[in-house]
C-alpha positions in Angstrom: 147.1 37.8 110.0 144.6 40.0 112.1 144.0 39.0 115.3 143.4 40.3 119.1 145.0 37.9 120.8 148.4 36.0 121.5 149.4 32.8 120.0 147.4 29.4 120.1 146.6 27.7 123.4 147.3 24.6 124.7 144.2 22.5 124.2 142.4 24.3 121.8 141.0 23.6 118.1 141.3 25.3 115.0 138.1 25.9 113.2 138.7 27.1 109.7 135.6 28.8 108.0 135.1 30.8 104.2 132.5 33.2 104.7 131.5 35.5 102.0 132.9 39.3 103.7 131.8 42.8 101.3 134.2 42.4 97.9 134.8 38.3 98.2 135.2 34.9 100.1 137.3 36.0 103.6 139.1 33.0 105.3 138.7 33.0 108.5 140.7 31.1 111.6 138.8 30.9 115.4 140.9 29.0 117.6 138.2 27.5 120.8 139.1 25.3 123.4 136.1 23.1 124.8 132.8 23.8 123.2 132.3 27.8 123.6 135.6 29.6 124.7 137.2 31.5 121.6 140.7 32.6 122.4 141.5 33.7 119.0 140.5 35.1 115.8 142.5 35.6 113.1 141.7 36.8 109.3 143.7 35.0 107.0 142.7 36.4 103.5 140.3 38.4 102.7 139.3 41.4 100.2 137.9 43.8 102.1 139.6 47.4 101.4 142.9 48.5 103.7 140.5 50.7 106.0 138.2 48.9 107.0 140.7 45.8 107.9 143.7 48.1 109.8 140.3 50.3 111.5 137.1 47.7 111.8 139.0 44.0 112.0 140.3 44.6 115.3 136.9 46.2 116.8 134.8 43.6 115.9 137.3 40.8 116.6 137.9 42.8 120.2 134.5 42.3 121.0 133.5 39.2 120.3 136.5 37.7 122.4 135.2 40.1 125.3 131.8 39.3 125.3 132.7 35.5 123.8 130.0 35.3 121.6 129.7 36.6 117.6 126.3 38.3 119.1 127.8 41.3 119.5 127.1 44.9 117.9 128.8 45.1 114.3 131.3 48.2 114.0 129.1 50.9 112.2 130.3 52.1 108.6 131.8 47.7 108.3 128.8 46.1 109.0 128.8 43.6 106.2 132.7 43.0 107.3 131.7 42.7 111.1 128.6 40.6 109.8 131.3 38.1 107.7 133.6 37.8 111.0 130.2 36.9 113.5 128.8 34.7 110.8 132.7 33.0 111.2 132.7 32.4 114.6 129.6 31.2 115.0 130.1 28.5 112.0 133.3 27.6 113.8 131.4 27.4 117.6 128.3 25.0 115.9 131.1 22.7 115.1 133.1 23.1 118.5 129.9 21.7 119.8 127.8 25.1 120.8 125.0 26.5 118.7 124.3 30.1 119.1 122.3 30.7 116.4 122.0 32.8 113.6 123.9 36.7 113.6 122.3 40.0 113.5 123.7 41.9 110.2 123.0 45.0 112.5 123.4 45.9 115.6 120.7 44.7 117.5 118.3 47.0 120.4 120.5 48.8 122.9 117.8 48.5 125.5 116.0 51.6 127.8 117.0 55.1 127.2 119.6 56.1 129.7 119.9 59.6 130.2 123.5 60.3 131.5 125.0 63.4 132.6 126.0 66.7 130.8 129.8 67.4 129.2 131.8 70.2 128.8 134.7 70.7 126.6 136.3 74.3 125.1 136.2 72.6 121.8 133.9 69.7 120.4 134.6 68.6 116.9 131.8 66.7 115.1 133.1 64.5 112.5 136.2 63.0 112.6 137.4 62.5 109.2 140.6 65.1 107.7 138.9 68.1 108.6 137.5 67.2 112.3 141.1 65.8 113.2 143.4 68.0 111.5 141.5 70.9 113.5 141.8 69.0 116.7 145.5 68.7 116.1 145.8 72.4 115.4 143.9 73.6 118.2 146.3 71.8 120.8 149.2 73.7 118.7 147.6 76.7 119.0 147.5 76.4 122.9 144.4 74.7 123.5 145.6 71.6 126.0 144.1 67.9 124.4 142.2 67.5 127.7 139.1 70.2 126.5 139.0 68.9 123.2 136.5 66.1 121.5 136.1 64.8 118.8 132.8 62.5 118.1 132.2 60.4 115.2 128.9 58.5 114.5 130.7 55.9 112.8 132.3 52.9 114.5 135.3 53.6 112.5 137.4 57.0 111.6 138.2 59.0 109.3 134.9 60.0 107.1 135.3 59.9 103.6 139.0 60.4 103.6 140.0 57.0 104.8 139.0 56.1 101.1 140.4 59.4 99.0 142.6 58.0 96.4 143.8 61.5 95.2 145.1 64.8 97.1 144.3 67.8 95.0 145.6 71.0 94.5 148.4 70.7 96.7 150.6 73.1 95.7 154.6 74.1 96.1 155.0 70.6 97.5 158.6 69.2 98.3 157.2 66.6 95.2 157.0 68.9 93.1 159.9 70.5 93.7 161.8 67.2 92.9 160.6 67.0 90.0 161.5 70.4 88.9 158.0 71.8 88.6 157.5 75.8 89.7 154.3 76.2 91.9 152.9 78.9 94.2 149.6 80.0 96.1 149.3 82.6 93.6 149.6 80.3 90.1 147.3 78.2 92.1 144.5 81.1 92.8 144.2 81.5 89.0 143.5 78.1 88.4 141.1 78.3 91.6 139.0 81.0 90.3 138.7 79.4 87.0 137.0 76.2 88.1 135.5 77.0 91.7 132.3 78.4 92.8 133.5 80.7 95.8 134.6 84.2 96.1 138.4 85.7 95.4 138.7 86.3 99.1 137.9 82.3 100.6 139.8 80.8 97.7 142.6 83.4 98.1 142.5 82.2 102.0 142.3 78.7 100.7 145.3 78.6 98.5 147.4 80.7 101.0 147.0 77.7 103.2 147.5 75.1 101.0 150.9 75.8 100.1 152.1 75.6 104.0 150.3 72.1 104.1 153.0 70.0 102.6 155.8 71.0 105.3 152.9 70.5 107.7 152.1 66.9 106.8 155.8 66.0 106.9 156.4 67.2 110.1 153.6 64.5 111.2 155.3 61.8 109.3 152.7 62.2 106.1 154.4 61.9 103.2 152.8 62.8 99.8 155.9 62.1 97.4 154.2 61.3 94.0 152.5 63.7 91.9 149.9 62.7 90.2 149.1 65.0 87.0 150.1 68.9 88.1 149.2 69.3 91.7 147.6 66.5 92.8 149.4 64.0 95.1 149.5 60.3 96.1 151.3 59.0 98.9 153.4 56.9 96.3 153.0 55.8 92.4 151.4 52.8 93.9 149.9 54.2 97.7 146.6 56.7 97.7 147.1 59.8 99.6 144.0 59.1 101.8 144.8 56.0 103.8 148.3 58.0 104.2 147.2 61.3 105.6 144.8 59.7 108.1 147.2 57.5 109.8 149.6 60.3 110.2 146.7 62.6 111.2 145.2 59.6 113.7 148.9 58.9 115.2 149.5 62.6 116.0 146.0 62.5 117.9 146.7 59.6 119.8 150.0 61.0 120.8 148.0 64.1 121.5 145.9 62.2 123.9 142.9 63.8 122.4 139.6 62.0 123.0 137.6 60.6 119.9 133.9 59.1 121.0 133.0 56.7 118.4 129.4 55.5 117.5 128.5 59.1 119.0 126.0 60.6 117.2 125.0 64.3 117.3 121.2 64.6 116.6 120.6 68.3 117.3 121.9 71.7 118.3 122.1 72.9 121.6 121.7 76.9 121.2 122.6 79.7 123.4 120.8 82.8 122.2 122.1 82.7 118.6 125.6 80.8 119.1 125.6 77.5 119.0 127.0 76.1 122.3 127.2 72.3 121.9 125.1 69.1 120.5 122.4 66.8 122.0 124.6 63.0 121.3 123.4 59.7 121.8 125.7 56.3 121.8 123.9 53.1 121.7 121.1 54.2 124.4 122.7 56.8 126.2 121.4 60.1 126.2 123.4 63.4 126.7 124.2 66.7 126.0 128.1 67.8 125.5 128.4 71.7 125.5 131.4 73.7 124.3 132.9 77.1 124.4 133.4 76.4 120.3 131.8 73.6 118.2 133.3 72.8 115.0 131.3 71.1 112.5 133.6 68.9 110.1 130.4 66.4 108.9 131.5 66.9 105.1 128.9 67.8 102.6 125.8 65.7 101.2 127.3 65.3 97.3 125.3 62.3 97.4 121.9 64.2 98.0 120.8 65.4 94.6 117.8 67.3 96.6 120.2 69.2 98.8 122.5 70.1 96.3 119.6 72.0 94.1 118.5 73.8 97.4 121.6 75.5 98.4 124.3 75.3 95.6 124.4 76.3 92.8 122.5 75.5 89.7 124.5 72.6 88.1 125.9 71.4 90.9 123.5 68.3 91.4 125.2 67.0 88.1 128.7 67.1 89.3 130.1 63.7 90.1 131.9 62.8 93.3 133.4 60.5 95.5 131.9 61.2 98.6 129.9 58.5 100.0 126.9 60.7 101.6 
């Protein structure tokens, strides 16, 4: 059960409601004492996929107990999932005795522009998906202290397209591997690399250099990858995707980092300095405000998604490719 609150009070009801959440029917529990106070939601089954329950579930559920009322703003990137949960608890509230009406699907107008106050950080990282937060982590290794670092994510969930990645390739000279038996370096790796990628000897060499030292650095953050899946690429186990695995270890390290991540942040344009880019114009909800850095990283992911994009600056071909990515 997924909930954001203790057990059952004494004097309240059980309301037990079937809505209809993104892949099926989702049972859900809202325990209200009187006519209007909820003081708990759980989720008791439901088909919605493990990211969006262990990173949206708790959000939405968190703040409809705070403000308590479903009319509150879904979690971005789950709004059919927040959508199922509101459209819960208000079922459960008509028959408690309090009517509030129908749900927004959406979140709903944040109100006047609010123009707040300018941030600086050494590092801001936009996009927190694998990329954004494994270069977070790396930058406090390197020295930087967690304090000048940020991460924004437009999303009112982590980890990008990654949460969802079923499959780890190319991970090479792996401690799976090795288990098995199976010979592997950066260099076997480069050949196969320059046989199927689009990208000069010297980036993949730099690529493939790095992705050999990636195993042992996973494992030291509690990711395991322990089941190879064809040659080289990995799943967390036979029955586990690698995705869902490398961002919890990669979200757990941050948190014990105490490196900030700003949610439902989004960048909408560049803030220049002669020709370097020195930070982005952000907006959350309806406030307004810049966040400079000494170094911006953008880890946004591509636009596989965006056939138009893909004949302007890729190669020819490239539009045809298939892929997971959701954007």
């Amino acid at each position: 059960l997924l909930g954001a609150s203790g057990g059952k009070k004494d004097g309240s009801v059980t309301y037990t409601e079937t809505v209809h959440g993104y892949n099926g029917d989702m049972v859900v529990e809202v325990d209200i004492t009187g006519k209007k106070t909820i003081d708990a939601i759980r989720i008791v089954s439901d088909h919605e996929s493990s990211p969006v329950k262990k990173r949206a579930f708790p959000i939405i559920i968190s703040r409809i107990l705070k403000a308590q009322t479903p009319q509150v703003d879904s979690v971005s990137a789950a709004s059919f999932s927040s959508y199922s949960i509101k459209s819960a608890v208000a079922a459960a509230l008509k028959k408690a005795g309090t009517d509030v009406g129908p749900v927004a699907f959406k979140n709903g107008d944040t109100g006047k522009r609010k123009d707040l106050p300018a941030v600086h950080k050494k590092i801001l990282i936009v996009g927190s998906g694998p990329a954004g937060e494994a270069a977070a982590i790396s930058a406090v290794e390197s020295g930087v202290a967690a304090k000048d670092i940020l991460i924004i994510e437009k999303e009112g969930i982590t980890g990008g397209n990654g949460k969802f990645d079923m499959v780890l390739f190319y991970h090479a000279a792996s401690l799976a591997q090795k288990k098995i038996g199976r010979e592997d370096s950066a260099a076997k790796l480069l050949e196969t690399r320059k046989k199927t990628a689009w990208d000069s000897e010297a980036r993949l060499a730099a690529e493939t250099n790095m992705t050999v030292k990636m195993d042992d650095w996973y494992r030291k953050m509690g990711i395991d990858l322990n089941y190879v899946f064809e040659y080289r690429d990995h799943m967390a186990e036979s029955n586990a995707y690698a995705g869902e695995e490398i961002l919890d270890g990669l979200e757990k390290r941050i948190t014990s980092l105490g490196i900030e991540t700003r949610t439902e942040t989004a960048a909408y344009d560049f803030i220049m300095k002669g020709n370097r880019l020195a930070g982005m114009k952000v907006k959350h909800k309806n406030e307004y405000y810049d966040i400079t850095a000494d170094a911006v990283i953008i880890a946004t992911g591509g636009f596989c998604q965006n056939p138009a994009l893909l004949e302007k600056y890729t190669p020819a071909g490239t539009a045809k490719l298939r892929s997971s990515n959701q954007i």
